[in-house]
TIMILUM-306704 format. One record per residue (C-alpha): residue in one letter; z, y, x; residue number from 1. Coordinates in pm, 1 decimal. Layout:
REM TIMILUM-306704
<A, <Z, Y, X>, NUM>;
...
//
This chain:
REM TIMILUM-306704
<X, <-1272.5, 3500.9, -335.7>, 1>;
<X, <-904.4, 3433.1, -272.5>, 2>;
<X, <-723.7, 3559.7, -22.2>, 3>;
<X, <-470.7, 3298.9, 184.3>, 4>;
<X, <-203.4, 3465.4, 401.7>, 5>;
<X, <-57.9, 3237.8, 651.5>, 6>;
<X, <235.1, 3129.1, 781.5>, 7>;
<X, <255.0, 2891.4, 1119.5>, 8>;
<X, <599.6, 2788.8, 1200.8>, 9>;
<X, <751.0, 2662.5, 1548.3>, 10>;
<X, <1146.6, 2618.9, 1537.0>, 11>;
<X, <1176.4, 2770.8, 1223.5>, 12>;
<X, <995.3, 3111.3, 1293.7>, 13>;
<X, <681.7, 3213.3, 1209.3>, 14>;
<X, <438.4, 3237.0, 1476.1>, 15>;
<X, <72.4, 3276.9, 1577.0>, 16>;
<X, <-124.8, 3100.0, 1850.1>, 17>;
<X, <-424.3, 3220.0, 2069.0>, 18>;
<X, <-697.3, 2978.7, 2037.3>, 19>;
<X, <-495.2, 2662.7, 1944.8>, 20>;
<X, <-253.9, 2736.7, 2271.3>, 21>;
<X, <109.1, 2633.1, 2230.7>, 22>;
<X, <168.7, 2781.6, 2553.0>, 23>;
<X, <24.2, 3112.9, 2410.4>, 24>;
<X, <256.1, 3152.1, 2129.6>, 25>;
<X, <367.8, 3507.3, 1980.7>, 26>;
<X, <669.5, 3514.2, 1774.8>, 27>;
<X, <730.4, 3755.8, 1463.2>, 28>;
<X, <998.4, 3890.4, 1290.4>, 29>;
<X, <1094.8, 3752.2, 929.0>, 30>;
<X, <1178.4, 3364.8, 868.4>, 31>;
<X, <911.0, 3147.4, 662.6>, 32>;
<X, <1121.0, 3198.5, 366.3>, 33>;
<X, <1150.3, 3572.4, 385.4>, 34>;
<X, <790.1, 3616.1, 499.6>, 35>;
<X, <675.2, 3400.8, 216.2>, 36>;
<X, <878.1, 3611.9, -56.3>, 37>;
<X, <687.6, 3958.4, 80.4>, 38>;
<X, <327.4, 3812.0, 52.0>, 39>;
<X, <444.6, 3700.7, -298.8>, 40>;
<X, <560.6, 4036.0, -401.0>, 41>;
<X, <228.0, 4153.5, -285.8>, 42>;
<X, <104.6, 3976.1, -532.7>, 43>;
<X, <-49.3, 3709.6, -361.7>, 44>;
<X, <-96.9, 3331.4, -519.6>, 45>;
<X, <-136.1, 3127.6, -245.1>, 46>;
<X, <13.2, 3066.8, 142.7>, 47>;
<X, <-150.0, 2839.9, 411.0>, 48>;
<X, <156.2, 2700.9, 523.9>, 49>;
<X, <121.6, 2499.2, 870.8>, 50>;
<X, <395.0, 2309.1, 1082.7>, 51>;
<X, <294.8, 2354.7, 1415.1>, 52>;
<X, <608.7, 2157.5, 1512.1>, 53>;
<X, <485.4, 1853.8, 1314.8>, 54>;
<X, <69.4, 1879.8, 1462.6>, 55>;
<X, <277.5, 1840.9, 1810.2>, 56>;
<X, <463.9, 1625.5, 1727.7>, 57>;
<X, <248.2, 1353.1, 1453.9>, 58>;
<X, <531.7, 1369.5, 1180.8>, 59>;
<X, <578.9, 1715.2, 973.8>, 60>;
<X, <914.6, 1883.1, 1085.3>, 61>;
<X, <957.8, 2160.2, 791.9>, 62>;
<X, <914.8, 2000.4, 490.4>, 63>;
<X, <1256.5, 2201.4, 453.6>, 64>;
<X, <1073.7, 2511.6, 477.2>, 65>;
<X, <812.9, 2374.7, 222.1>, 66>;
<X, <1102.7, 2361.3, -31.2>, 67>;
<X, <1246.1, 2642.7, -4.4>, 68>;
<X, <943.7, 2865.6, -35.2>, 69>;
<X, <819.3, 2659.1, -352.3>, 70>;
<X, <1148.7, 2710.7, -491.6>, 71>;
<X, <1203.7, 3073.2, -424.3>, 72>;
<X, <868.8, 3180.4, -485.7>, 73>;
<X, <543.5, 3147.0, -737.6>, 74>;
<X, <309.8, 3105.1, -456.5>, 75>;
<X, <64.7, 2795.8, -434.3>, 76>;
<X, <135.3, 2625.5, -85.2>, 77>;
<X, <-87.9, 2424.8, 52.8>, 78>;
<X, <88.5, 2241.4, 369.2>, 79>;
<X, <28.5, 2111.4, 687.7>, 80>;
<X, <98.0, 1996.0, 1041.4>, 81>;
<X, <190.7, 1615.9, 1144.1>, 82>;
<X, <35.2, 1474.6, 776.2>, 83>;
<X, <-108.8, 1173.3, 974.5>, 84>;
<X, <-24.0, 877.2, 755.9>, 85>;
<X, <19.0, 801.8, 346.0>, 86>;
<X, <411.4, 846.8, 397.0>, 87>;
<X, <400.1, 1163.2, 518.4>, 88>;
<X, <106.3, 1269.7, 264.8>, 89>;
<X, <370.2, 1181.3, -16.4>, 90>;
<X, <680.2, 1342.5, 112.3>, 91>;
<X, <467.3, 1720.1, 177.4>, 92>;
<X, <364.9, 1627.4, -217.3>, 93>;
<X, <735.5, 1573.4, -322.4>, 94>;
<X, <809.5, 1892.1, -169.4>, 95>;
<X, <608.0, 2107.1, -353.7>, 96>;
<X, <303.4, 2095.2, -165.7>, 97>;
<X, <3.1, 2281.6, -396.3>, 98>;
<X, <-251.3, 2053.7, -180.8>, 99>;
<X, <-190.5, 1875.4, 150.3>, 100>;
<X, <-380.3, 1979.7, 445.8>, 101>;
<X, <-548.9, 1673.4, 569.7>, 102>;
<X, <-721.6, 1676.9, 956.9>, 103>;
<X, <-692.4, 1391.9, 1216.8>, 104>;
<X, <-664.1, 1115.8, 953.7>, 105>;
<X, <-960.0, 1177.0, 766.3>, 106>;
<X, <-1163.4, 1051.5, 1088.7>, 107>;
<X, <-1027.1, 690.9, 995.8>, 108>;
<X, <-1047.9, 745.7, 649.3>, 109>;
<X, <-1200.8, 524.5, 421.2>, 110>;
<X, <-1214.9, 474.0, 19.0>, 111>;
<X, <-991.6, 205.9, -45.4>, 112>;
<X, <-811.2, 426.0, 212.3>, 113>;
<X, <-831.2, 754.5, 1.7>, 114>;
<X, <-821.0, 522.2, -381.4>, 115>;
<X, <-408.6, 599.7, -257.4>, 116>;
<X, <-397.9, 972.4, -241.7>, 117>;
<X, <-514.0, 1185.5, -545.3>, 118>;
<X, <-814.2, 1364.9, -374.7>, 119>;
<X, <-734.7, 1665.6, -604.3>, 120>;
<X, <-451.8, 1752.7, -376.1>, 121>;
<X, <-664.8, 1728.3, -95.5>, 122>;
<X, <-761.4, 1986.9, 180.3>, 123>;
<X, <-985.2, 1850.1, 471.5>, 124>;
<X, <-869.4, 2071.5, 737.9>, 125>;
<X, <-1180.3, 2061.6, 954.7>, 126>;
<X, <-1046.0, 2200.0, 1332.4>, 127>;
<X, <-1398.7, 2231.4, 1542.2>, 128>;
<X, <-1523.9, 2389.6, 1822.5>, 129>;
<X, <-1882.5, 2446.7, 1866.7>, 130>;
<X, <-1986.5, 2282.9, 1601.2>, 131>;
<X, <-1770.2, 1991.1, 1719.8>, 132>;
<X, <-1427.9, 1841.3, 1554.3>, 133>;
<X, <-1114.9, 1907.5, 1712.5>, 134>;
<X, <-798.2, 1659.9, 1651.0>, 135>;
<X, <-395.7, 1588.9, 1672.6>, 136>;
<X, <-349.7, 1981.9, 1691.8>, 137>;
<X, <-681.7, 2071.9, 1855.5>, 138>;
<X, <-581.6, 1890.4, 2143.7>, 139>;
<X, <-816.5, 1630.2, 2155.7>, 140>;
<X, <-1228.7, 1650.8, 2119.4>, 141>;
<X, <-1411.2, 1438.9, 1949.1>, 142>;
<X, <-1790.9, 1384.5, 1926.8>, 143>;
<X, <-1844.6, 1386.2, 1547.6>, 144>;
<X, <-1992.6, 1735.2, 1436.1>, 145>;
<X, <-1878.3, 1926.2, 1153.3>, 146>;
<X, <-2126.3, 1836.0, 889.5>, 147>;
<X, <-2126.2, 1498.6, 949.2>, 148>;
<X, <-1790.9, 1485.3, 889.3>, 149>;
<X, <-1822.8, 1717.8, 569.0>, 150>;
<X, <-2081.1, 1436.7, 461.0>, 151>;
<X, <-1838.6, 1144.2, 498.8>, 152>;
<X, <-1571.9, 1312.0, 302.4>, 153>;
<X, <-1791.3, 1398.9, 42.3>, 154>;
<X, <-1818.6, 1061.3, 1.7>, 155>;
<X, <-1489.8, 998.4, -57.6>, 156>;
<X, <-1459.3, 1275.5, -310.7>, 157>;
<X, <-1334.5, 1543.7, -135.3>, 158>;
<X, <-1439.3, 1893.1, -214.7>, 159>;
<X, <-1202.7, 2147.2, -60.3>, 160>;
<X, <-1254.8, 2242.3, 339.7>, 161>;
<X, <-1048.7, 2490.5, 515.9>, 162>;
<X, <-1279.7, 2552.0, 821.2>, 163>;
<X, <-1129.7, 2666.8, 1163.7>, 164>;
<X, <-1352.5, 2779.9, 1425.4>, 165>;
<X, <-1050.1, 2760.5, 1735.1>, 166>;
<X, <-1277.9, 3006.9, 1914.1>, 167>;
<X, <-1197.1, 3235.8, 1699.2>, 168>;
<X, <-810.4, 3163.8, 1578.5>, 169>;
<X, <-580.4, 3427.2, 1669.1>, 170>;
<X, <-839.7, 3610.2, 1892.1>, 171>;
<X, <-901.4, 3926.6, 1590.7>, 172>;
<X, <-1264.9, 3866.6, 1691.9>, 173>;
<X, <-1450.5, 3786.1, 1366.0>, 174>;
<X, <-1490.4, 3465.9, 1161.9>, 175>;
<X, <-1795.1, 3234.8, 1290.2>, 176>;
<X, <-2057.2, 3403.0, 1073.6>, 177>;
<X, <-2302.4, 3173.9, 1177.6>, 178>;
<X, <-2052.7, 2853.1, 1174.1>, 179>;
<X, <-2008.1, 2947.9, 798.6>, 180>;
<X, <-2322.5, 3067.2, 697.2>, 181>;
<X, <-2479.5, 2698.0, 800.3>, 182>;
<X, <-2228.2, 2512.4, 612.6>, 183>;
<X, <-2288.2, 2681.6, 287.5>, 184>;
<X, <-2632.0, 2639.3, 295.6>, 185>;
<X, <-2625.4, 2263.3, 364.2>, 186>;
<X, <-2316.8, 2209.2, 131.6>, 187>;
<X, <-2349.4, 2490.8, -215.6>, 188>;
<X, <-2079.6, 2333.9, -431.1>, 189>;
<X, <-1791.4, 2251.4, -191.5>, 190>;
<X, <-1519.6, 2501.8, -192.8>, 191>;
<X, <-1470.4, 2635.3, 158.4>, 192>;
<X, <-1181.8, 2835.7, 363.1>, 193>;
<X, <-1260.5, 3077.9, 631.5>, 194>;
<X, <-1011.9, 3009.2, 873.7>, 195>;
<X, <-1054.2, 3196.3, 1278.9>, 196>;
<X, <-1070.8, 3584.2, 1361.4>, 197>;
<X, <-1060.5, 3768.2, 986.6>, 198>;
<X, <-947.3, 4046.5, 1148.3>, 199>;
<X, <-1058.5, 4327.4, 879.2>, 200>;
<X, <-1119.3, 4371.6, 542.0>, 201>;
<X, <-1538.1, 4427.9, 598.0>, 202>;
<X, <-1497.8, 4051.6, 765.6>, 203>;
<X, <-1367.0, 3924.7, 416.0>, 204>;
<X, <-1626.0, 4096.8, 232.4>, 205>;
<X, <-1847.9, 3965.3, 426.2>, 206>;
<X, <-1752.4, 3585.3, 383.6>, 207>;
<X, <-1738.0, 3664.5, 37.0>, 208>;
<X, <-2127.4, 3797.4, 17.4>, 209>;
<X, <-2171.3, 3428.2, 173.8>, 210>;
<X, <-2016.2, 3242.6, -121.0>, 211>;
<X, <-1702.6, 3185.3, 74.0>, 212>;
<X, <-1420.2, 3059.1, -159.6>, 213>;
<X, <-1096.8, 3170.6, 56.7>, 214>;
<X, <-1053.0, 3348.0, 366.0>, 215>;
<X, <-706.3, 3274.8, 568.8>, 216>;
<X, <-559.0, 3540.1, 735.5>, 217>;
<X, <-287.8, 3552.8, 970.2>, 218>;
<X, <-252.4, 3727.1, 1302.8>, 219>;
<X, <-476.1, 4012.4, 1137.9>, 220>;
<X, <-181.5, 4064.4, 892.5>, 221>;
<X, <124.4, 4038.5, 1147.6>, 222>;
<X, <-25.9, 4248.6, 1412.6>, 223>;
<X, <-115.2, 4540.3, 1112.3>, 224>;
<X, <-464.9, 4523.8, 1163.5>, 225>;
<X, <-525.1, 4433.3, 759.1>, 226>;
<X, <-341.2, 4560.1, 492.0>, 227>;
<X, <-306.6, 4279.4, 199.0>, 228>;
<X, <-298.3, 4499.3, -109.0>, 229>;
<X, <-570.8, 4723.5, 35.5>, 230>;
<X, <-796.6, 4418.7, 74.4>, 231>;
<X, <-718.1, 4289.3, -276.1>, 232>;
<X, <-788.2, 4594.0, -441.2>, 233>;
<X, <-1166.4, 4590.3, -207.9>, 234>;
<X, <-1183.9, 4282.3, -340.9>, 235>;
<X, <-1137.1, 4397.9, -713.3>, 236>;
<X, <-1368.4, 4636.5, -691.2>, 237>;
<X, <-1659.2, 4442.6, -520.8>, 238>;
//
């Protein structure tokens, strides 16, 4: 069970949202950079590292950011925000990029489509709502439900889902148990991120007693509700 801290950045400063909202943004203290070296000397591996400037805007905006974090730190970033087209998949991957959050673009997907991006660096960063998919910075509603959409990009060979529930983002309500719970048992070997409401360390335990791979946690971290070595050391000891 890993545990992903995250960072979301809007004009360079790490932020959280409530439910999605860009008009409900909450701004915190230390850069990316900065923010990124304390999780590391936590001892932390990996960051969830999303350019809310690029899911506005369809083109990522701090791939600068992205450098300067791989560069300065050990961590394993996996990046995204505005990825919406094979250009933009390559430059986050120049970067440093660990693995390239992938969302609105896998909807149009298709294998010749995918034969061009190594599907090893892939995350299919599933937005949804009710069971529903959520695009273009969970702005726009689709009709395709989540595990038919897990079922076409299995096809394609991806394997690695970082599942938001924007019900829950940013809300320190509780993952979607149930949202969870149903895509494990319908898909047992995919890894899977918890992403939406971790908001203590009994909610991480808890995805991990599901056969959760990863939970993300943000907003529980910034607003002191978690404490990251505490959890890792709960985790140890499970």
């Amino acid at each position: 069970m890993l545990v992903v801290p995250a960072i979301d950045i809007i004009d360079g400063k790490c932020v959280r949202l409530f439910q999605g909202d860009f008009l409900r943004v909450k701004e915190y203290d230390l850069n990316p950079v900065d923010q990124a070296k304390v999780f590391a000397d936590m001892g932390l591996e990996h960051l969830h590292l999303i350019d809310l400037d690029g899911a506005k805007d369809g083109a990522p905006r701090n791939l600068r950011v992205l450098e300067q974090i791989v560069k300065s730190t050990s961590l394993k970033v996996d990046f995204g925000g505005g990825l919406r087209d094979l250009n933009s998949v390559n430059l986050a991957i120049s970067a440093g990029a660990w693995k390239v959050n992938l969302g609105s673009m896998l909807l149009q997907a298709n294998e010749w489509f995918m034969n061009d991006i190594p599907t090893q660096k892939v995350i299919a960063a599933v937005d949804c709502e009710h069971f529903m998919v959520k695009t273009n910075g969970w702005q726009n509603q689709t009709r395709v439900r989540v595990d038919e959409l897990l079922n076409r990009l299995l096809s394609l060979r991806i394997e690695h889902f970082t599942i938001t529930d924007i019900g829950r983002d940013g809300t320190l309500t509780a993952p979607a148990f149930s949202l969870y719970e149903d895509l494990r048992q319908k898909f047992p070997d995919i890894t899977i991120w918890a992403s939406g409401g971790v908001s203590s360390v009994a909610d991480v335990i808890n995805l991990k007693k599901m056969a959760i791979n990863g939970a993300i946690v943000g907003k529980a971290y910034y607003e002191n509700k978690i404490n990251l070595k505490e959890l890792l050391q709960c985790l140890q000891n499970e």
